[in-house]
ZAMARGU-4260 file (C-alpha; in steps of 0.2 Angstrom, whole numbers, plus 5000, padded with zeros to 4 digits):
<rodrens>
0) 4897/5146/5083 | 4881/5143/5072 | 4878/5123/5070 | 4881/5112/5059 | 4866/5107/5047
5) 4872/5087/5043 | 4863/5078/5027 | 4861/5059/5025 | 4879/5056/5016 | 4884/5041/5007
10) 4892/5025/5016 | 4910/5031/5020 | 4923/5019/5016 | 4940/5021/5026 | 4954/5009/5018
15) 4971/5010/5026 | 4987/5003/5017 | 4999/4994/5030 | 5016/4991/5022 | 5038/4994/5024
20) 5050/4987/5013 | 5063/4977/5019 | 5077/4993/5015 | 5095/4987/5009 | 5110/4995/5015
25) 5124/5007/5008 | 5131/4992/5000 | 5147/4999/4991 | 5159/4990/4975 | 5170/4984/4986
30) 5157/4974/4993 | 5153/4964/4979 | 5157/4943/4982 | 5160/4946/5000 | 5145/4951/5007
35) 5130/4942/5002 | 5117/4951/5018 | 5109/4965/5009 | 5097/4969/5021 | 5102/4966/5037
40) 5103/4979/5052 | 5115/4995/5051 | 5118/5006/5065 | 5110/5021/5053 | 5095/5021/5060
45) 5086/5025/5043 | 5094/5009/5036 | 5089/4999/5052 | 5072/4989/5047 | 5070/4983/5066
50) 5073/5002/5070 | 5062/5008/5057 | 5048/4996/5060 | 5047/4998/5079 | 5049/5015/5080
55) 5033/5018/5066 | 5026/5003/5079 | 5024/5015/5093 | 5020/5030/5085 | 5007/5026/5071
60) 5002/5004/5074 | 4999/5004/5091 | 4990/5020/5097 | 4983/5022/5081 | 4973/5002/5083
65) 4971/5004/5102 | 4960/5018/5098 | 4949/5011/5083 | 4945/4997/5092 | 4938/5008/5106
70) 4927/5016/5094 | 4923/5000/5087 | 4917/4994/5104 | 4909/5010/5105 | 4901/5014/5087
75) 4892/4997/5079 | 4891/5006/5063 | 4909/5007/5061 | 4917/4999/5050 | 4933/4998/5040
80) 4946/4991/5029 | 4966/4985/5029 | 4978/4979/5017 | 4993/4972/5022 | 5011/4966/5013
85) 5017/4953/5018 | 5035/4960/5020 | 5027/4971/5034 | 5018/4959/5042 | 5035/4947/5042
90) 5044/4962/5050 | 5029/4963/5063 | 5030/4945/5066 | 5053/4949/5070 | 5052/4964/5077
95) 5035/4971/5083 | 5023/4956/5091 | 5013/4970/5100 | 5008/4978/5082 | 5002/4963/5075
100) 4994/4957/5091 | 4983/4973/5091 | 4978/4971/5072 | 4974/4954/5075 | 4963/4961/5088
105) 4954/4971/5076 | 4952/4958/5065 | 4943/4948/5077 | 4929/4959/5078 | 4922/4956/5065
110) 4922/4974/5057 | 4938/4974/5049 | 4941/4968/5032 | 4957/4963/5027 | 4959/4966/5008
115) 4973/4957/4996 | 4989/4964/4987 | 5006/4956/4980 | 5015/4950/4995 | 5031/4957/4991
120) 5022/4977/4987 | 5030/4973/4968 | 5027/4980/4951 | 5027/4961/4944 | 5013/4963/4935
125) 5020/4974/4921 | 5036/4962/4921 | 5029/4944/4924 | 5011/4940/4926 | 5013/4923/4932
130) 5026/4931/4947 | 5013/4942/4950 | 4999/4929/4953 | 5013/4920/4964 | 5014/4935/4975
135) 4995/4937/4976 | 4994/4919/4981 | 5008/4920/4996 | 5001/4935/5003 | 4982/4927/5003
140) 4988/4912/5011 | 4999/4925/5025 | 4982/4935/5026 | 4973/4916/5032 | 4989/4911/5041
145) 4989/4927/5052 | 4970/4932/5053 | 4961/4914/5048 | 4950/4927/5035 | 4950/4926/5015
150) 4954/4944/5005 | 4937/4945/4994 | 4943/4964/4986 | 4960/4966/4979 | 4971/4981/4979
155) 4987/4981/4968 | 5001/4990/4971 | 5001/5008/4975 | 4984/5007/4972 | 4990/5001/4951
160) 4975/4999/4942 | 4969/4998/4923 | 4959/4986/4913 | 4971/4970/4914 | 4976/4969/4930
165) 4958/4973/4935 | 4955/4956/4925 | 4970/4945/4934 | 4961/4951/4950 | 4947/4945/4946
170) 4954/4926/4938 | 4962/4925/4955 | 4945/4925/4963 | 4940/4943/4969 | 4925/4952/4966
175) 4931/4971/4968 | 4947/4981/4964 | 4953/4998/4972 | 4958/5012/4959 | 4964/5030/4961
180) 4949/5041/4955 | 4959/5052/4939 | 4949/5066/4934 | 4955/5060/4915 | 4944/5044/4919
185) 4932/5050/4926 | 4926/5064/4916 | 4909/5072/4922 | 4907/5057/4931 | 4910/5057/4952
190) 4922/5043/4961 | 4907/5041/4974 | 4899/5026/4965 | 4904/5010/4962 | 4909/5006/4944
195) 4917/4991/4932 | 4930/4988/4922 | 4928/4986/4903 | 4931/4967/4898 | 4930/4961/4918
200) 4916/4959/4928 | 4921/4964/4945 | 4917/4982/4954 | 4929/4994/4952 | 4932/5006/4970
205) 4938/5026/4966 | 4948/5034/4979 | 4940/5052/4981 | 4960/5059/4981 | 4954/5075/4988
210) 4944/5071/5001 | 4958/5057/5005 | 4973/5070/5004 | 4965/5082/5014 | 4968/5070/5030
215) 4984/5062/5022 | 4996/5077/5017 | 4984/5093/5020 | 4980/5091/5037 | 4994/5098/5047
220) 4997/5112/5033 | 4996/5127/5040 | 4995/5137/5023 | 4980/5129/5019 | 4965/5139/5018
225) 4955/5126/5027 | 4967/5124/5040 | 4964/5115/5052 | 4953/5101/5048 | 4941/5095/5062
230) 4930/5083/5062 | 4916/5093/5061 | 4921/5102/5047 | 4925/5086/5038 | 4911/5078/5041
235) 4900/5093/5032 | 4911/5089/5018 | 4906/5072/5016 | 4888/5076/5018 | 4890/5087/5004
240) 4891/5071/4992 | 4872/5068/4996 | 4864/5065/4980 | 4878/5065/4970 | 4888/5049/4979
245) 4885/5030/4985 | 4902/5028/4994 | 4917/5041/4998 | 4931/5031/4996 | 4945/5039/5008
250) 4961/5029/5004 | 4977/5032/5013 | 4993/5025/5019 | 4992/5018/5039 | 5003/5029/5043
255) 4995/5044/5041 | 4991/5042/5061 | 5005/5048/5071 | 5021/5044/5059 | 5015/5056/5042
260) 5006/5068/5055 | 5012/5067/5072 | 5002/5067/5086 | 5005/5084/5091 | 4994/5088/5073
265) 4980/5083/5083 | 4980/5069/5071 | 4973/5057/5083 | 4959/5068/5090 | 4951/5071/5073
270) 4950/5053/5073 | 4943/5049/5088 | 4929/5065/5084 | 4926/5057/5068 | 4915/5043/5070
275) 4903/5052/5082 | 4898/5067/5071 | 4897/5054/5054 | 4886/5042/5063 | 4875/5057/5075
280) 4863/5057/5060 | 4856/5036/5063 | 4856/5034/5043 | 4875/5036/5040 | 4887/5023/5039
285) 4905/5016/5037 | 4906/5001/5027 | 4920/4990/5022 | 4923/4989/5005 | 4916/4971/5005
290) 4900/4977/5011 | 4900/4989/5000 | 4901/4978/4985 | 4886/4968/4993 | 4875/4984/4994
295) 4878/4998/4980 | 4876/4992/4962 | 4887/4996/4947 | 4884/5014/4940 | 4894/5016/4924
300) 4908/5005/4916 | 4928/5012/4916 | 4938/5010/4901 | 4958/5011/4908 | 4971/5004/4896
305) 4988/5011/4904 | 4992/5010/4923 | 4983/5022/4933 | 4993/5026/4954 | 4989/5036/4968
310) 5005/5044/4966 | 5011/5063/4963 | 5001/5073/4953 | 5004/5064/4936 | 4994/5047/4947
315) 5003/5036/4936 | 5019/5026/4937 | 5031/5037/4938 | 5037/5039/4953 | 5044/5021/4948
320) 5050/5021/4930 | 5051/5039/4929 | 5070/5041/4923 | 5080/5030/4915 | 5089/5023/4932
325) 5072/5016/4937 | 5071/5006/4922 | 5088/4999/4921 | 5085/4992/4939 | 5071/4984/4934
330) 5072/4978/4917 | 5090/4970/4926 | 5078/4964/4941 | 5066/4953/4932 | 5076/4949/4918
335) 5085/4937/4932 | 5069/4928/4934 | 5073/4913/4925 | 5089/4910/4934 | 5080/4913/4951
340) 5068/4902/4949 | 5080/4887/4942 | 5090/4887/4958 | 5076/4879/4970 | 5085/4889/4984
345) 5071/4899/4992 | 5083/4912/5002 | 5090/4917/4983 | 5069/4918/4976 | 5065/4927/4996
350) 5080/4939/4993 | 5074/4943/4973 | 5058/4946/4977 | 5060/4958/4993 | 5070/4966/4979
355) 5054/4969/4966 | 5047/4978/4982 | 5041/4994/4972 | 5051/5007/4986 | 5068/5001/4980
360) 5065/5009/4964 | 5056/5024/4972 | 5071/5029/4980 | 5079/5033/4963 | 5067/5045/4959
365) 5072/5063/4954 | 5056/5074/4954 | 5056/5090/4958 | 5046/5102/4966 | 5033/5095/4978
370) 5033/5078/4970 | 5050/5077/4973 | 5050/5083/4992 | 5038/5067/4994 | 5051/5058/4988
375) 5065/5064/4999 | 5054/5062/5014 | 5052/5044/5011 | 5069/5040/5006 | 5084/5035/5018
380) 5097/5037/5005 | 5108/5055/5002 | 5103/5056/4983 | 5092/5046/4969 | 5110/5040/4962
385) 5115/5033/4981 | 5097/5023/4981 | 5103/5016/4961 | 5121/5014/4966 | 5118/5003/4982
390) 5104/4992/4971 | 5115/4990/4958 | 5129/4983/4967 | 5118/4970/4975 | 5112/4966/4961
395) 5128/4962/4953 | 5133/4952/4970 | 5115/4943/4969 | 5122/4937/4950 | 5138/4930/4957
400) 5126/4918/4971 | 5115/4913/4956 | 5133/4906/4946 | 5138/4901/4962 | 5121/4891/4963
405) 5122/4883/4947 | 5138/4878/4948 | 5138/4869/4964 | 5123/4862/4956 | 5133/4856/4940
410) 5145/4848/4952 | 5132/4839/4962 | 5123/4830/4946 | 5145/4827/4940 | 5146/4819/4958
415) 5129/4808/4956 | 5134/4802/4939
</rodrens>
């Protein structure tokens, strides 16, 4: 086999999102005023949060962060980037200690950024943008709780981006902001440089989608041409950016390692290869995305006025308010924001806000075609109209603690006077 000629490539900049929603349960009509624990454990395993969250645990958390700290310990130019929501990392906290325990690890290394997002994986910022600063807030504090660092580069949710949230992010402080990188943004110009966003001044990251989807959902494909993907093979890839590229951004969900693409892939070897034939050549790199922001200047200036995702092949919001079913879930969600808040009680505000978590609604989606068998993978419900039934009945059991709050409150004040 002839051998592989490698170029100086740009820094390569691995960003991994760590995140499961807290799933409610087949919660029928007659439910309704009697049963007030939406999300507590069922014996359907794909309903079972604790089930859920352990077994991902032990196939993707644990092996997958046991082995990049050995090739942190044994590669000092590697380098890489999380982001956590803080509904996972409250489930690692009740049901997996052993997961967190071995991202702290990471952390404590010292080459392992942790990045900031809304704590509750929400689409608050198209509803309520002082909600949506609340979540960014709680997660931050969670993120210094759990990990004693501060988030410098924001990623919204589902990798969200456009003009204004990239200016909330940086009012809240931070001086970079993920984005997926559309070709109908981009124009002629590549997603390996940094960028900005028009009207903020804070750098703009692009995921290189392909590159990131050829490891994500191309890489146990057996129809693919370029079936299977190595390391080395990959590795030429990137070096192909020389001259035309700062930074590959590869962007992906955590589970990718070992949940998305089991082991038996050969997932986890491709990421153990990885490292050495980047880093053979002493002039390549991985970066975090912080010390990318400190190194690679701004190239060009990005003008995006509506919301850009890293979802399906539209990379927009609609795998979340796709069909009219979405938007009735929504529009009723946060139009009980008001009421929430009155109350003061925070299990009623905890319980409304792990319902804003973005998967409730993208169970209800009804895409077809390859879109829609992402969907289906993901979901633990029979049918989009299951996943909108069960919502909406807690929703309409959620309405009845909320009266049920204000009256007792009513009768306290009755009861003081």
């Amino acid at each position: 086999m002839p051998s592989v000629i490698y170029k100086i490539m740009p820094s390569v900049c691995f960003y991994f999102q760590v995140h499961q929603p807290f799933r409610i349960k087949k919660y029928s009509f007659f439910d309704i005023g009697k049963d007030s624990s939406y999300f507590d454990e069922e014996k359907d395993s794909e309903l079972n949060n604790r089930f859920v969250m352990q077994k991902v645990a032990h196939k993707c958390y644990i092996p997958t962060n046991k082995m990049l700290l050995h090739l942190l310990r044994k590669y000092p130019d590697f380098h890489f980037s999380f982001s956590f929501s803080g509904v996972a990392l409250e489930q690692m906290e009740k049901y997996s200690p052993e997961a967190l325990a071995s991202f702290q690890e990471l952390v404590d290394t010292g080459r392992v950024e942790i990045l900031g997002e809304t704590y509750y994986h929400s689409l608050a910022f198209l509803y309520s943008k002082e909600e949506f600063r609340k979540q960014v807030l709680m997660n931050r504090r969670k993120i210094e709780e759990l990990f004693s660092v501060k988030p410098r580069i924001f990623r919204c949710t589902e990798l969200a981006y456009s003009n204004d949230i990239a200016k909330e992010a940086e009012k809240m402080g931070f001086k970079g902001i993920l984005g997926e990188g559309v070709d109908s943004i981009l124009g002629w110009r590549s997603p390996n440089f940094l960028y900005k966003s028009k009207g903020a001044d804070i750098k703009l990251f692009l995921k290189n989608y392909r590159l990131s989807d050829d490891i994500a959902f191309r890489f146990s494909e057996r129809s693919w041409k370029e079936y299977p993907l190595t390391a080395d093979k990959f590795a030429n890839w990137l070096s192909q950016a020389n001259g035309s590229g700062e930074t590959v951004n590869l962007f992906m969900d955590y589970e990718t390692f070992g949940e998305h693409q089991w082991e038996e892939t050969g997932i986890f070897k491709f990421l153990e290869d990885l490292p050495e034939k980047v880093l053979r050549d002493k002039d390549n790199n991985f970066l975090t995305l912080s010390q990318c922001e400190n190194r690679y200047p701004v190239r060009d200036e990005i003008d995006v006025h509506h919301i850009t995702s890293w979802a399906d092949l539209e990379r927009d919001l609609s795998a979340w308010m796709g069909n009219e079913m979405q938007k009735d879930a929504l529009q009723k969600l946060y139009a009980l924001e008001k009421d929430v808040l009155a109350t003061g009680d925070e299990e009623i505000i905890d319980c409304w806000r792990k319902l804003q978590t973005s998967d409730q609604v993208y169970y209800m989606s009804t895409k077809g075609m390859g879109d829609g068998t992402v969907h289906n993978y993901f979901s633990p419900y029979g049918s989009p109209y299951d996943a909108f039934i069960y919502f909406i009945n807690v929703l309409s059991d959620f309405k009845l603690r909320i009266k049920d709050n204000q009256k007792k409150y009513v009768e306290r004040n009755k009861a003081e006077v």
